[in-house]
C-alpha positions in Angstrom: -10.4 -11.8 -22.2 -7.9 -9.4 -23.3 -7.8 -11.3 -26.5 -11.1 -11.7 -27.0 -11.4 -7.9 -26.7 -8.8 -6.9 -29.3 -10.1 -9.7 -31.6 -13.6 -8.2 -31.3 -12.4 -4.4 -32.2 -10.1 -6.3 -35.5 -12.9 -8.3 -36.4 -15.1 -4.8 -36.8 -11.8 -3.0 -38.5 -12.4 -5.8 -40.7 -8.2 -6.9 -40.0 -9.0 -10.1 -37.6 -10.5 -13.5 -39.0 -13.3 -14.6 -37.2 -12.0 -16.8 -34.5 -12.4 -16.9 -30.9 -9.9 -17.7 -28.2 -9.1 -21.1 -26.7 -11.1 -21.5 -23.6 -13.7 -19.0 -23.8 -15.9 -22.1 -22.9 -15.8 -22.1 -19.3 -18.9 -21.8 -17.4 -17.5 -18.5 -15.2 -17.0 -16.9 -18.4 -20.9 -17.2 -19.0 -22.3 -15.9 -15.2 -22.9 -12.3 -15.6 -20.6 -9.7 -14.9 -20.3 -5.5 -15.2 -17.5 -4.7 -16.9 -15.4 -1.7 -18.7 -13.0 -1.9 -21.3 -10.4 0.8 -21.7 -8.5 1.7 -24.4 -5.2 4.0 -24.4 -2.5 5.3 -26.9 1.1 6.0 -25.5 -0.7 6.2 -22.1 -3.4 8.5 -23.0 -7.0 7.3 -22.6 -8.6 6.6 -26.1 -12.1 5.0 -24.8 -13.5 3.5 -21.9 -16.9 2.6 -21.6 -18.5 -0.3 -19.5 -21.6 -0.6 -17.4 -22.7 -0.5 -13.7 -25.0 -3.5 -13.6 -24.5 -7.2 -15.4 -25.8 -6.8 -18.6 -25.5 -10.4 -19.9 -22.6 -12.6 -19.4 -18.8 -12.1 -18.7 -17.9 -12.8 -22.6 -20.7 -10.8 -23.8 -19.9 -7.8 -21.9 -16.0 -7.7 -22.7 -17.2 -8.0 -26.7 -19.9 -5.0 -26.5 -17.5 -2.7 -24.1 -14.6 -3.3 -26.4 -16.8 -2.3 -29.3 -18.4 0.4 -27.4 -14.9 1.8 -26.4 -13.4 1.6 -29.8 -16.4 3.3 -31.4 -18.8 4.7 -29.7 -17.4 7.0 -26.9 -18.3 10.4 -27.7 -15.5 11.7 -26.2 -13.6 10.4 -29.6 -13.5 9.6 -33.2 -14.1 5.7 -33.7 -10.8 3.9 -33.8 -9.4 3.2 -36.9 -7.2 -0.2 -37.9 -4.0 2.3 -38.0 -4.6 2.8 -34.5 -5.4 -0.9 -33.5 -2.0 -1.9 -33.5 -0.9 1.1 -31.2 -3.6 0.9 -28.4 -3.4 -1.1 -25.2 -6.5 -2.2 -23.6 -7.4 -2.9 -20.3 -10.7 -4.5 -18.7 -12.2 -4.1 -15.3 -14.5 -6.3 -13.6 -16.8 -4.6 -11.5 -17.9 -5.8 -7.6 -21.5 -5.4 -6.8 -21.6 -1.4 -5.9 -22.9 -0.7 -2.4 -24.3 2.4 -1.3 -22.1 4.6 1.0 -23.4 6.2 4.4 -21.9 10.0 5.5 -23.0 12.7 7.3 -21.0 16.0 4.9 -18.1 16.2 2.6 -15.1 15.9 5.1 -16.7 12.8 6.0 -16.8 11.2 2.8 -13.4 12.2 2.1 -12.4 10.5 4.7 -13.8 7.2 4.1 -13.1 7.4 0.5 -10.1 4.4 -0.2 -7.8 6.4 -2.9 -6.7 3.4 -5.5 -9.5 1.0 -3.8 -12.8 2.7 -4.6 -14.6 2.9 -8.2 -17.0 5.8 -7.1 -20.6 6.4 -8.8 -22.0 9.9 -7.8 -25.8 10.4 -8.5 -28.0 13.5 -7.6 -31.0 13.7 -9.6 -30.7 12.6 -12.9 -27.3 13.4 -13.0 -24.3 10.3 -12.9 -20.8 9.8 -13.2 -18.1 7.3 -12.1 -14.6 6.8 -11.7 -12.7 3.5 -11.9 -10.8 3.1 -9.0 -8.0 3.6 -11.7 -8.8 7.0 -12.3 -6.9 7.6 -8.6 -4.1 7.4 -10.3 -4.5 10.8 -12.4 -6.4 12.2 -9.8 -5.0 11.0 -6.2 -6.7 13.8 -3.9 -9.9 12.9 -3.0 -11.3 16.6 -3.5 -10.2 16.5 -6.9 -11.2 13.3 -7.3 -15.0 14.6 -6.4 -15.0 17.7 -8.1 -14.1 16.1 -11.4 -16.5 13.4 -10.8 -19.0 16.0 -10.3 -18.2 18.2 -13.5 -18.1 14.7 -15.3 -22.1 14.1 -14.0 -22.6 17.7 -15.4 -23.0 18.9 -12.0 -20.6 22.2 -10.7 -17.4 21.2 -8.8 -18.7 21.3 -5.7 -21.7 19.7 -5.6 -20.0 17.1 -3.3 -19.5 19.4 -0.5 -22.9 20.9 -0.4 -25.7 18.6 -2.2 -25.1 15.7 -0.6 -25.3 13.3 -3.5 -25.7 9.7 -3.3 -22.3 7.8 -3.4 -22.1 4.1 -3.8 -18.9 2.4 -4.0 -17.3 -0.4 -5.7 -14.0 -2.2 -6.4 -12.6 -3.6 -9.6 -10.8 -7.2 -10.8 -8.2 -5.2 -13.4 -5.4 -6.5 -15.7 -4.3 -4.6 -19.3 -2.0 -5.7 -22.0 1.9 -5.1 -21.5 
């Protein structure tokens, strides 16, 4: 998969021949699957982007994420063929997400699983989520909320008072060396 990803971002640089990776034939590879592909440089992120839901099957996910990421995350420029050599990518497969019950905030800190959890936040219109991965930048689980909640476009501490709706969901991960 991890192949398949960086041969999908070189095929786009135009620096990878056409050619897809021995045994991208197996039937798993076709069930659907939500995914996100992340890419960093030297340890700083560079793009992520993924989706929520299955949207189409395990090989066709990794291949639009890995585009996405490289290209289309506003957060950057799109990656150039310079880069490619330099970034290290990592994919996620996301569990099903399931919708988390609490009363107020010190609750939901509490049952929040710090390097477990992949968190969506929705109030309104207004969505974010973290990779379970993100844990590792942001270990406190107030922190963890209140950037979640300025990510959504929402103030700090809408978490504490608003009483979005959280669901939660864990990830399959593995990255390049």
């Amino acid at each position: 998969m991890l192949r398949l990803a960086r041969e999908t971002i070189g095929q786009h640089l135009g620096v990878s021949a056409q050619q897809s990776p021995a045994g991208l034939n197996d039937p798993a590879l076709q069930q659907p699957c939500a995914t996100f592909v992340t890419l960093k440089i030297a340890g700083n992120l560079r793009g992520c982007i993924g989706n929520l839901e299955p949207s189409g099957s395990l090989l066709e996910s990794v291949r639009r994420n890995a585009l996405s990421a490289a290209f289309h995350d506003h957060r950057f420029r799109p990656l150039t063929a310079e880069e490619l050599g330099q970034v290290q990518l990592e994919i996620s497969l996301l569990s099903t997400a399931e919708p988390l019950e609490y009363r107020d905030g010190a609750e939901l800190v509490e049952k929040l699983r710090a390097g477990i959890d992949g968190v969506i936040l929705q109030l309104g219109k207004a969505r974010a989520t973290f990779l379970p991965q993100v844990w590792e930048q942001l270990p406190e689980p107030a922190h963890f909320l209140n950037h979640l909640c300025q990510k959504a476009g929402l103030v700090a501490s809408a978490w504490q008072h608003d009483h979005p709706d959280i669901f939660l969901y864990q990830v399959l991960s593995f990255k390049e060396r």
